[in-house]
N, C-alpha and C positions, 0 to 999 in steps of 0.2 A: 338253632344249634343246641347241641345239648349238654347238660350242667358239666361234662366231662371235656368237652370242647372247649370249655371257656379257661380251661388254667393256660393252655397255652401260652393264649391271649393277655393272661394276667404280666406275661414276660414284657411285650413287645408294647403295653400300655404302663410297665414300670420304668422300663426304658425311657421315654417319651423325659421324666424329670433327670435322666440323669446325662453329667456331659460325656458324652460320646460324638465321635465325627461319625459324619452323613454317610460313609460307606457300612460304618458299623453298626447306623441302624438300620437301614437299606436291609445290608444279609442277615440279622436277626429276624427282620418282616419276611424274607423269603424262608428263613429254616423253622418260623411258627405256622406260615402256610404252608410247609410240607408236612408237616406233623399234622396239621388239620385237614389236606387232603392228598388224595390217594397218586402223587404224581413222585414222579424219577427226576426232573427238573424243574427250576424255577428260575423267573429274571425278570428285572426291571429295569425299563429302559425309558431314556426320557428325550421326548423330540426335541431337535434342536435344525429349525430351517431344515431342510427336506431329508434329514438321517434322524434316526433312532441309537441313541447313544448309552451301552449295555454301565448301568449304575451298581448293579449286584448280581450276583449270579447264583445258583447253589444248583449243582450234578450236574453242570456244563462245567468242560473244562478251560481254564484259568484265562487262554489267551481270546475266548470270548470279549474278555473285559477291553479287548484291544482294537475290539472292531468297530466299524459303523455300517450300521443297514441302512442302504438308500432306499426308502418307501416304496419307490419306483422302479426296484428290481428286486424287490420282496413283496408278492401280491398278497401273503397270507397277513403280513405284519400290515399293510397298508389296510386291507380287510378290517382287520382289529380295530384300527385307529379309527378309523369312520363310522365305526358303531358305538350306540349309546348303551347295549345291552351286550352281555358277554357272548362272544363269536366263537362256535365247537367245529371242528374240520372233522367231514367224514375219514373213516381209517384210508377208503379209495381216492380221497380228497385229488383231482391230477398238480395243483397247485404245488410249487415245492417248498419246503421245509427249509427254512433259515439257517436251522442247527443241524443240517446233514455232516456229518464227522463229528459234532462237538460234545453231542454226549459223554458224560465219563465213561457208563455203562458199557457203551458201544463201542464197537471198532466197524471203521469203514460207514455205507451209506444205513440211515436211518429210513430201517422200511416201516410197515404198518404199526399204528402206534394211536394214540390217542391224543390230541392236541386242543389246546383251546387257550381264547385269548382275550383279555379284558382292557379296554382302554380307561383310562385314567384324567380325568377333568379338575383345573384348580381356578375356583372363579369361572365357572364357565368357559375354560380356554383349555383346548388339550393341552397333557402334558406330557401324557405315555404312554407307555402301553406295560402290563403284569400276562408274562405267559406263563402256560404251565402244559408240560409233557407227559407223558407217561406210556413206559412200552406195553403197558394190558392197552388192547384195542379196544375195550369197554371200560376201562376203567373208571370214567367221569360218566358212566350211565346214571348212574342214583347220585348226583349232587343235587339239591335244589338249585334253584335258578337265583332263589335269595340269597343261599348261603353266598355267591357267587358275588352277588350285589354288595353283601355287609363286609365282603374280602375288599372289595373296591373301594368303598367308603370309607374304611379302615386303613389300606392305602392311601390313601389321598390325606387322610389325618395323619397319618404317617411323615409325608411327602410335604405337607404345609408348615406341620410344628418343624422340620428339620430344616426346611428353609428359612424359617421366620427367625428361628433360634441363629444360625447361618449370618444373618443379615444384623443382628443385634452384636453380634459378637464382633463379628466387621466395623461395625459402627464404632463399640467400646473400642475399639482397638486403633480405629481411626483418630479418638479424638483425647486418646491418649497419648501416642505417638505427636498428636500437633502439637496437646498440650507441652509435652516434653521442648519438644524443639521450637518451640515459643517462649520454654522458661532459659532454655541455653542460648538462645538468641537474645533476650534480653541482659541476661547475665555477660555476655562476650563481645557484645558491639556497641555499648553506652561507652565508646571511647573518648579519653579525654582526664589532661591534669589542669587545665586552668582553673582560675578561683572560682568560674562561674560556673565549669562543671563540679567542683567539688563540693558545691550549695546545691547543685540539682542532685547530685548524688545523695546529700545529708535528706531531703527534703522527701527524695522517694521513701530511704530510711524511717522518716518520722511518720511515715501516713501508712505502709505499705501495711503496717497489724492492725491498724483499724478495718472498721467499715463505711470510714468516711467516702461519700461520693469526693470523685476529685474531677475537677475539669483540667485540663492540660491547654494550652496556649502558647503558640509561637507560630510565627513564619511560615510557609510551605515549604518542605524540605529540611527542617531543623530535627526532626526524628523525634514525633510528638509519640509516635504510634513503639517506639523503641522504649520510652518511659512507662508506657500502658502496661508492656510487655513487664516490665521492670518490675513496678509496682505489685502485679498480680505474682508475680515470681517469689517475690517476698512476702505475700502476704501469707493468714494462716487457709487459704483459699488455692497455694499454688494444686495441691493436687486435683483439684476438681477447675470442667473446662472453662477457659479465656476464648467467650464469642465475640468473635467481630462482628460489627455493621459498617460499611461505608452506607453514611445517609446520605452525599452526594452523589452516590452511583444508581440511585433507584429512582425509577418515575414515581410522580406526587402515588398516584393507582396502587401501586405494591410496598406501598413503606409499613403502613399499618400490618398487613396480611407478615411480611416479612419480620414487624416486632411481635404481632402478637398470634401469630397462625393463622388456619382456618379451618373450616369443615370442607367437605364434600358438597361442589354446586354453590359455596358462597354467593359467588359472582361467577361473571363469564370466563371460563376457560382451567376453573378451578375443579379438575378432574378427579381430583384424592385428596385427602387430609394431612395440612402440610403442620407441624409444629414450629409454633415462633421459635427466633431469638431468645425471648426470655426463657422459656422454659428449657432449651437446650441448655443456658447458659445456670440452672437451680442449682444452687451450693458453691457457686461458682462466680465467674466475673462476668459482665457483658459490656464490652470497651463500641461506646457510637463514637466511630471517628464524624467528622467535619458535621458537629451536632447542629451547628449553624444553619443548617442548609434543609432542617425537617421545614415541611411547610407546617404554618398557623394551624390547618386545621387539622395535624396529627399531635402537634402539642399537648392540646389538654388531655387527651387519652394516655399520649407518654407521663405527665406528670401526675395523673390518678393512679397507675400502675407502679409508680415511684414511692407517692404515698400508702396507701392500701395493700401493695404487696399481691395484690391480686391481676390477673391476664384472662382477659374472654377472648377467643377464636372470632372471627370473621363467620357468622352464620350460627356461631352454639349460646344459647342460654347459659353455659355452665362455667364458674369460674375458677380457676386453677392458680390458686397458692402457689408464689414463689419464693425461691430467698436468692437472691442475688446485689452483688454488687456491682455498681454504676460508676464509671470511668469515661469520661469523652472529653472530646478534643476538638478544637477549631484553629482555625486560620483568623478569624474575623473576632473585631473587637465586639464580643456579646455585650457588653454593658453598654455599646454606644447602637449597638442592633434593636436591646429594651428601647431604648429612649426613642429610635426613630420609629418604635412600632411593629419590627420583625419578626421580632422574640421577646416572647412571656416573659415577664420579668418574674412570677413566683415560679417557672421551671427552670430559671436561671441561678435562681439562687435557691434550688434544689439541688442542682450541678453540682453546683457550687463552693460546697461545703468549704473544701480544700481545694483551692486553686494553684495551681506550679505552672508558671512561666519557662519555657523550653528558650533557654539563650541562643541568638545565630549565632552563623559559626563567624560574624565580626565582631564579635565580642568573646571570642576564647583566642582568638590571636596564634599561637603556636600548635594546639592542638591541632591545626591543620595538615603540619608534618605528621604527628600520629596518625589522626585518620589517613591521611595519604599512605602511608606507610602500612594499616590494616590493607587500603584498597587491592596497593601492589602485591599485596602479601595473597591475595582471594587472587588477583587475576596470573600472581605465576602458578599456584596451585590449580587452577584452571587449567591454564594450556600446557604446562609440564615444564618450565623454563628451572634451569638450575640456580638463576635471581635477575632479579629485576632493584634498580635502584634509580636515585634520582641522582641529577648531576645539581651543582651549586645551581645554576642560572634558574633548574626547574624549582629549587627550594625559594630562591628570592622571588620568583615570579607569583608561587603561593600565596607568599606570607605578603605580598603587597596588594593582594587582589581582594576584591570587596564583596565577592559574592553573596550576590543580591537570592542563586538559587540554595545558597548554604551548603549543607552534607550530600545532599542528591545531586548536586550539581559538580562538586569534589568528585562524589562514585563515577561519574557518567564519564567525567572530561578522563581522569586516569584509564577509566576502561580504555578511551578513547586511544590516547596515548600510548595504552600498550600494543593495540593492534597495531596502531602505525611503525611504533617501533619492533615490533617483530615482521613488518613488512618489509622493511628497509634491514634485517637481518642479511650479514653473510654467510649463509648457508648451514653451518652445522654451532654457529654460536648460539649457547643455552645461556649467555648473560648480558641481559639487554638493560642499556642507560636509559631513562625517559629526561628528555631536555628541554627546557621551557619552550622553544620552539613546535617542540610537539605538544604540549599544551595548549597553544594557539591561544593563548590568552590576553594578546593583544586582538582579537577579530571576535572574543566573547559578546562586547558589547554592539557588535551590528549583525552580533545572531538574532534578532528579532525582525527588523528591518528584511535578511534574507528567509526567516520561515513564512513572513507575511508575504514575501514576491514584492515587493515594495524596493522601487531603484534605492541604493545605495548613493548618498549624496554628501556632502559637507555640510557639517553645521553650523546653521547660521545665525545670526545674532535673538531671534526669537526662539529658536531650538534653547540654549543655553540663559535666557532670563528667569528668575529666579520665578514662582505661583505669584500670582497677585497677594496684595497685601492683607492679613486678616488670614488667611486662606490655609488650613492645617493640612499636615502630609496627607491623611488618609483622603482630603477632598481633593488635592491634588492627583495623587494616585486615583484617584477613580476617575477624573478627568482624564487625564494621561488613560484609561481605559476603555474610556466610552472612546475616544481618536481612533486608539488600535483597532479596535472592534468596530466601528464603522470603515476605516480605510479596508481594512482584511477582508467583512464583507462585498466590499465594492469590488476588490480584486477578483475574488470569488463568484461574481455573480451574486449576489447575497444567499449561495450555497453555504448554509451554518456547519452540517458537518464537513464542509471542505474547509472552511475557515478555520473550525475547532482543532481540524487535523495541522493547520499550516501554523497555529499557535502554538500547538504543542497540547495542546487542552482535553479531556474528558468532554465527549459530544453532549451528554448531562449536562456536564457541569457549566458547558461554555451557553447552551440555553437558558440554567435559571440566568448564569451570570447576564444575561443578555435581558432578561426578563428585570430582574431587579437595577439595572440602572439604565434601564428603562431607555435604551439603544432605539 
């Protein structure tokens, strides 16, 4: 091309930095290649499963943009696409013309004219096809065949930076929006006036402007992951994002790949370059829930990365500086997981810095009407009910009940309760009671007994004696687990995910736990 060709180009390559959406620079790329060659129309169109779908258009008129060409009833557009080199139709070509009527120029059928058609490749994979018209019958006689090629290429740079740009912007947008409604989620459902939430409130308060790692600790179902949320909310970190990990949801295989990325071909199945946790999480928070549950031999790698500040990919030589903050959560006593051998004790008390205890909800005692009263409050907005309330008997039934599953147990049963009570609705009433009957909170305790399929029986004088002597809750509790878990799988064929499912349990999760007490 020559020195006079290339201003054009200077347009649609200044373009490239600036923010413009994908149709704007689409018709910029076609209105620089009509100034650079000698044609009456242009378009770009990108396949999608067996149509060609019009992305810009310039001297075709508007309602083009509204079409699709099926490949298979277009032989000239199909022509196009199956070549690696630009395709010219003679002016006698019998094949017909995609754009008969559309011309602006033209009225009625598009006779003899000059036409040619360049397909479009991103990664080796088609993408589309760039036509271009013109009513001189010779008028693409003197193009080169290169210039035709650097049109292409230019395209397709075109076509990649505005996807790429596309998908980044998507991303930002994605994980601003979470962030958001992670910080108003943690801000609006930490409910609760007891004294025990008013110290977990103080305590988020005192750590949330630091950078202290904090470990969180409570019960299943006490809302450890609501504090996490809390925490980052208030720290000077809320605007940049809060990554999650569940580390009990990943096989031992993908925990590392998932904290720390990987390259291209790591290992088997690892098709593209994924970026960890950590580095999503740079400037930002990265919350491991159920930290517990990483195996030994991801440990030391997690706690190098803790200290050093540095994350290698799964397959790259090259390390990548982070700065993030560490927040995680268990279920399980870590200090007595050190002792037995589970868990590192120096990546414990790297965790560790700032440890907060998550109160059950038997020990806030009355906030249970609150939260109860959030839950009703989510499920009339739900279904559209004009109110939903409790009667006394469902209030007394609350406040006397011991839940063993805490807040998620509270959410579940209320949901529970409203459906039933707008099933037993009289037809056009928009204000439904929930009454401790509908909470079924007498039959709570032989909901295990029925997800196991296990007969329902009386209990008998060894059911109700106290652990042996010497014998602390948590070996009790695990005793009482390894029963379930052997009776469950007997029921089940020793089918584990049948068994997981009939627990109620995480298929994960109910294998390490199967694995670690050694079932």
């Amino acid at each position: 091309m020559t020195t006079s060709t290339h201003y054009p180009l200077l347009g649609v390559i200044t373009a490239l930095a600036q923010e413009l959406a994908p149709a704007e620079r689409f018709q910029q790329l076609l209105t620089t290649i009509r100034q650079l060659l000698p044609c009456d129309a242009a378009a770009l169109l990108q396949l999608r499963g067996s149509e060609l779908i019009p992305l810009a258009v310039d001297g075709l008129s508007t309602d083009t943009l509204g079409r699709h060409f099926v490949t298979d009833d277009h032989p000239r557009l199909a022509k196009i696409l199956l070549s690696h080199e630009p395709v010219r139709f003679a002016a006698d070509s019998p094949l017909p013309d995609p754009y008969d009527g559309l011309l602006k120029s033209v009225e009625g059928d598009l006779h003899v004219h000059d036409c040619l058609g360049i397909a479009l490749y991103l990664q080796g994979v088609p993408w589309g096809v760039l036509t271009l018209d013109a009513l001189n019958a010779n008028a693409f006689d003197q193009i080169d065949p290169g210039e035709l090629r650097y049109l292409a290429r230019l395209s397709e740079a075109v076509i990649r930076v505005t996807e790429l740009t596309t998908q980044l912007q998507s991303r930002t947008e994605h994980h601003q929006a979470t962030t958001q409604a992670l910080i108003a989620d943690g801000q609006q459902e930490l409910i609760g006036r007891s004294r025990a939430m008013q110290q977990l409130q103080k305590e988020i308060e005192m750590v949330a402007h630091s950078d202290l790692a904090v470990l969180i600790t409570g019960e299943t179902g006490v809302g450890k992951e609501l504090v996490a949320r809390g925490v980052h909310a208030r720290s000077n970190r809320a605007r940049a994002p809060l990554i999650y990990l569940n580390c009990a949801a990943l096989p031992e295989s993908l925990v590392e790949s998932e904290l720390f990325g990987h390259t291209r071909g790591a290992f088997s199945g690892a098709v593209q370059s994924r970026v960890g946790k950590f580095e999503l999480a740079h400037g930002g928070t990265l919350f491991l829930d159920e930290v517990g549950e990483l195996p030994l031999t991801v440990q030391p790698k997690l706690l190098r990365a803790l200290q050093s500040g540095e994350v290698q990919r799964l397959g790259s030589d090259n390390h990548h500086q982070v700065d993030v903050r560490i927040i995680a959560a268990s279920n399980r006593d870590l200090h007595r997981e050190v002792a037995e051998g589970r868990f590192r004790a120096d990546l414990y008390h790297r965790l560790g810095v700032y440890p907060i205890a998550v109160p059950s909800l038997r020990e806030r005692h009355k906030d249970v009407l609150l939260l109860a009263g959030h839950f009703l409050e989510q499920n009339r907005r739900r279904i559209g009910l004009r109110g939903l309330r409790l009667d006394a008997s469902a209030r007394e039934a609350l406040l006397a009940y011991s839940w063993p599953g805490n807040v998620r147990e509270l959410e579940h049963m209320i949901s529970r309760a409203v459906l039933k009570a707008q099933a037993d609705q009289d037809g056009n009433r928009r204000l439904l009671t929930v009454t401790a009957e509908l909470l079924e909170l007498n039959s709570s305790s032989m909901d295990i007994a029925h997800r196991t399929g296990a007969p329902r029986t009386s209990p008998t004088a060894a059911d109700t004696l106290p652990p042996p002597a010497g014998q602390t809750l948590r070996e009790a509790t695990e005793a009482f687990q390894v029963e379930l878990i052997r009776q469950t799988l007997e029921n089940h064929a020793h089918n584990q995910s049948r068994a997981a499912e009939a627990l109620g349990v995480d298929r994960g999760n109910f294998s390490r736990l199967v694995k670690r007490l050694e079932v």
